[in-house]
C-alpha positions in Angstrom: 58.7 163.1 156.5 57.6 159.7 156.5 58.5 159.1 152.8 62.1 159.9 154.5 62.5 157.8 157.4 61.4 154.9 155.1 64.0 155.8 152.7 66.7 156.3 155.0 65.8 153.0 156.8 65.7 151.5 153.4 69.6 152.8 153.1 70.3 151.2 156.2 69.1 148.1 155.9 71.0 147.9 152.3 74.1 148.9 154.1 73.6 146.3 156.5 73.1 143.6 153.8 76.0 144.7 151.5 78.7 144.4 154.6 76.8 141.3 155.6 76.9 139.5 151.7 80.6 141.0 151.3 81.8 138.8 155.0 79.8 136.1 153.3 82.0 135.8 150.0 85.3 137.1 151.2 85.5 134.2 153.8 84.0 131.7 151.6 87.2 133.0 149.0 89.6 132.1 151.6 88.2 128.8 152.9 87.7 127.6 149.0 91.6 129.1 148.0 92.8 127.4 151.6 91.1 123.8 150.0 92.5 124.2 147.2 95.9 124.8 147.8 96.9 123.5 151.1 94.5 119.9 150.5 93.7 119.3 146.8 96.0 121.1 144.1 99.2 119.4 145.5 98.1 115.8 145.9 96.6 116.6 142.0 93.0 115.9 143.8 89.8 117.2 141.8 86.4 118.4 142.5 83.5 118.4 140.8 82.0 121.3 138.6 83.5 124.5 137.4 86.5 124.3 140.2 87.0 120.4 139.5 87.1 121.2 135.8 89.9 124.0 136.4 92.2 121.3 138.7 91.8 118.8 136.0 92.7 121.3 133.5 95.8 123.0 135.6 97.0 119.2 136.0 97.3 118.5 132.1 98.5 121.7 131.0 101.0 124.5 132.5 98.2 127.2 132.8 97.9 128.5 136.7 95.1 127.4 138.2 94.1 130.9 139.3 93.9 131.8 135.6 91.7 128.5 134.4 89.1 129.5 137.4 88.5 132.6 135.8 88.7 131.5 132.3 86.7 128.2 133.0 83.8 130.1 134.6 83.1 132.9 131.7 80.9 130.6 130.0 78.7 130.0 133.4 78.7 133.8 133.7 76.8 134.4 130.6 75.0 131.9 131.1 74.0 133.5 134.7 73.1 137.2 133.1 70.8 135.5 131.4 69.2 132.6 133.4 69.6 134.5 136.8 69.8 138.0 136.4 72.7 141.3 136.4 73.1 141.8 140.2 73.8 137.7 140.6 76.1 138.1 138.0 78.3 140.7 139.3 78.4 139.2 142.7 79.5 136.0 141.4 82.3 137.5 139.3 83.5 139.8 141.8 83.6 136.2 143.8 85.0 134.5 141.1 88.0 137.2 140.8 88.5 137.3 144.5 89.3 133.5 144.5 91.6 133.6 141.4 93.8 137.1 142.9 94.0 135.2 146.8 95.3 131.9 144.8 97.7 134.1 142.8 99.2 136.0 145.4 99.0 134.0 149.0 100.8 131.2 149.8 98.6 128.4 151.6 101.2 125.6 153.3 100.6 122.0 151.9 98.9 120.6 155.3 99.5 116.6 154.9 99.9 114.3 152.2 97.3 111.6 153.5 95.1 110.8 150.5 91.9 110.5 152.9 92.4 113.8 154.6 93.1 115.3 151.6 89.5 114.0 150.2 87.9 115.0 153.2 89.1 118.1 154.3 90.1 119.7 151.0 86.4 118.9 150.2 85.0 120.4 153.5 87.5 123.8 152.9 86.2 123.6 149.7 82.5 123.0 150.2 82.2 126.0 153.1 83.6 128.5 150.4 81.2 128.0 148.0 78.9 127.9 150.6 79.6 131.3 152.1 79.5 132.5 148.5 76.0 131.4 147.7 75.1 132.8 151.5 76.5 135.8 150.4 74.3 136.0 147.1 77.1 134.9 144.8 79.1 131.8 143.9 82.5 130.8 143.3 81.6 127.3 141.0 79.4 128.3 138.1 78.0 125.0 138.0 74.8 125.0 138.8 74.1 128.1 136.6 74.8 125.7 134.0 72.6 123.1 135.2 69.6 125.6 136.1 69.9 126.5 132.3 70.1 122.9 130.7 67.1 122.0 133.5 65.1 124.5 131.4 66.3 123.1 127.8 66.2 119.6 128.3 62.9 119.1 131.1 65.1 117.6 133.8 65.9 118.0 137.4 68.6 120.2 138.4 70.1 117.1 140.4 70.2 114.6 137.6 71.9 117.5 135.2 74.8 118.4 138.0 75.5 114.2 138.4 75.5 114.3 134.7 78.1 116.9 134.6 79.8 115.6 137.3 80.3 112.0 136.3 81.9 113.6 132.7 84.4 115.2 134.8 85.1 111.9 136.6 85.5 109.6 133.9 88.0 112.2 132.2 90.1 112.7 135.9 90.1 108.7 135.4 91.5 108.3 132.0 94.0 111.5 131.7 95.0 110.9 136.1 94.5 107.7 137.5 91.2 105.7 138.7 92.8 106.3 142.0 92.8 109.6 141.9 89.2 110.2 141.0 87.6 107.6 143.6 88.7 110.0 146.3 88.1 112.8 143.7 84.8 111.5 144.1 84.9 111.5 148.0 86.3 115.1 147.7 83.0 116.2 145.8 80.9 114.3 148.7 82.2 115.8 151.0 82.1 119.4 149.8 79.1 119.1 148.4 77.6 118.0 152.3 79.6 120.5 154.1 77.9 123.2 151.0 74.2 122.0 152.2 75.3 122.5 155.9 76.6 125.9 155.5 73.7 127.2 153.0 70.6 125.5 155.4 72.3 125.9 158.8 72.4 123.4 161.4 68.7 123.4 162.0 66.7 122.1 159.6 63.1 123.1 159.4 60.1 120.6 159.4 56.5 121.9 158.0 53.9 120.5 160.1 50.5 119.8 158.9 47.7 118.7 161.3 44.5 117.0 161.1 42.3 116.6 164.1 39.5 116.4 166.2 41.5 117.9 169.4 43.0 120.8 167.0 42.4 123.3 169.9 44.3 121.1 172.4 46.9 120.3 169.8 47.3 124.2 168.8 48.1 125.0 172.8 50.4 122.3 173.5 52.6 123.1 170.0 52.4 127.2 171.6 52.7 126.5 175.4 55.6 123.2 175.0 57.1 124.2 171.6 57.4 127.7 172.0 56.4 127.8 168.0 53.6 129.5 166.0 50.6 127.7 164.7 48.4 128.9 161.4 45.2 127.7 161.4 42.9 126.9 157.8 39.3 126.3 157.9 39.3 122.9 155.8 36.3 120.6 154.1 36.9 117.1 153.8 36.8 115.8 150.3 35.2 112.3 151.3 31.7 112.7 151.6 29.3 110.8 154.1 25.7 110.7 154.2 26.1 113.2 151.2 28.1 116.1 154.4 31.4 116.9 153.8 33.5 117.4 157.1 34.1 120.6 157.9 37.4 121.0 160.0 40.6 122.9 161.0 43.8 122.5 159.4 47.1 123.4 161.9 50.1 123.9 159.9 53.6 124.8 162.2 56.9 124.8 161.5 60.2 123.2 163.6 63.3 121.9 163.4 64.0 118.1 163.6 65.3 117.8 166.7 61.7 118.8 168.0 60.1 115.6 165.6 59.6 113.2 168.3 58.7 115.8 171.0 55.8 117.1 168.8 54.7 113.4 167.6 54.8 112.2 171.5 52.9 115.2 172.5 50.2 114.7 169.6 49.7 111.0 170.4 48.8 111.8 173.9 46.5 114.4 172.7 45.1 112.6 169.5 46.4 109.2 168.5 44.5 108.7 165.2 45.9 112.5 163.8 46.8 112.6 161.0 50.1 114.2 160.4 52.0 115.4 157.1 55.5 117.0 157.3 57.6 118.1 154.7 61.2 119.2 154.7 62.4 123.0 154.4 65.2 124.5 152.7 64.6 128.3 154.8 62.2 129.9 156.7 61.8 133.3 157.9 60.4 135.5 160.5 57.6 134.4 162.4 58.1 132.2 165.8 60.9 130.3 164.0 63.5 131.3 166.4 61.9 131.3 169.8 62.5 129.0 172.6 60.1 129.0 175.9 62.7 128.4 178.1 
């Protein structure tokens, strides 16, 4: 009976997360195919990655630019089965698909012809559709596949391989467009790629908070009674020894968003000026007291 009920919640919460990753990447197909043909295709503006290489591509040659996102992408597909796994894959070519059939059959108006809102908000249209993709557990610019692969070949960062890759795409919109035309190609890509990092991290980002202190009781009620936010507490041993002791001590480790940086350091230098505080930036968090608010 039991072996049931977990099944069928099981079912339920799969349901749940199918309808929930399917809103994600059909609004981030819209959004990108909106970018792309009411801002950037028709002022023969670029991006950077896989979609920047298939505006380049559709500006050179007489292919449609719904076929060259497909055909550009294939390679970062393959790449993906491998690198990332079958259930990735198919998400992100179902995504892939989505964009290229919306930009082959509906009609987005040209908005404006004003180079800098074409930059900015063909990059932000842009940027929250590839978002919503990768929120939805696909993507729609096979890019960073590529750069999660060569990362693995090669020994370097992720970052330094997607600016390589980028800047390649740059210098050839420069020679075969205009230098014009990819310095605010270039503005285009910032600003996607900031509205991408808003969309995939949220509004609030999380703060880990570590604590060392002599007040670590008083500390761990003020961050529970003012903060409204959970506190995990190690038993620690100093590594510096004196008189041939090591300190034994408490370690509290929380977790916040920035806007509640200053509360929490205020709050701890009335407590405990000498503290000493570590705090390291999040990309998610989940569960826990994360959420709640003592109002």
């Amino acid at each position: 009976m039991k072996n049931q009920e977990n099944r069928s919640q099981s079912k339920s919460i799969g349901t749940k997360l199918m309808i929930k990753d399917s809103f994600f990447i059909i609004s981030g197909i819209f959004s990108a195919a909106f970018g792309l043909e009411s801002f950037l295709f028709p002022n023969r503006f670029i991006d950077g990655g896989a979609t920047g290489i298939s505006l380049l591509f559709a500006e050179v040659t007489d292919m449609p630019l719904s076929l060259l996102i497909i055909l550009v992408n294939i390679p970062f597909l393959v790449i993906g089965l491998r690198v990332i796994g079958r259930t990735f894959t198919i998400k992100a070519s179902l995504a892939i698909l989505g964009l290229a059939l919306v930009l082959a059959t509906v009609n987005f108006p040209e908005i404006t012809q004003d180079k800098l809102l074409v930059a900015v908000f063909g990059g932000f249209f842009l940027g929250a559709g590839i978002g919503l993709s990768i929120r939805g557990g696909g993507v729609l610019d096979g890019t960073e596949v590529l750069a999660i692969f060569l990362s693995r070949k090669m020994g370097s960062t992720i970052g330094d391989v997607i600016v390589l890759i980028n800047l390649i795409i740059f210098l050839a919109a420069a020679y075969l467009l205009s230098i014009e035309t990819a310095l605010y190609s270039m503005l285009t890509y910032l600003a996607a790629s900031k509205t991408l990092d808003f969309v995939v991290e949220g509004i609030e980002e999380y703060t880990g908070v570590t604590i060392i202190s002599n007040y670590s009781e008083e500390i761990r009620q003020m961050i529970i009674e003012k903060l409204g936010r959970g506190v995990t507490i190690y038993n620690a041993k100093g590594g510096f020894r004196q008189n041939g002791i090591h300190n034994h001590y408490e370690v509290l480790y929380t977790v916040i968003t920035r806007l509640e940086i200053r509360k929490l350091n205020i709050e701890i230098t009335k407590i405990d000026s000498k503290a000493f505080v570590v705090m390291n930036k999040l990309n998610d968090t989940r569960g826990g007291m994360i959420k709640k608010r003592i109002l």
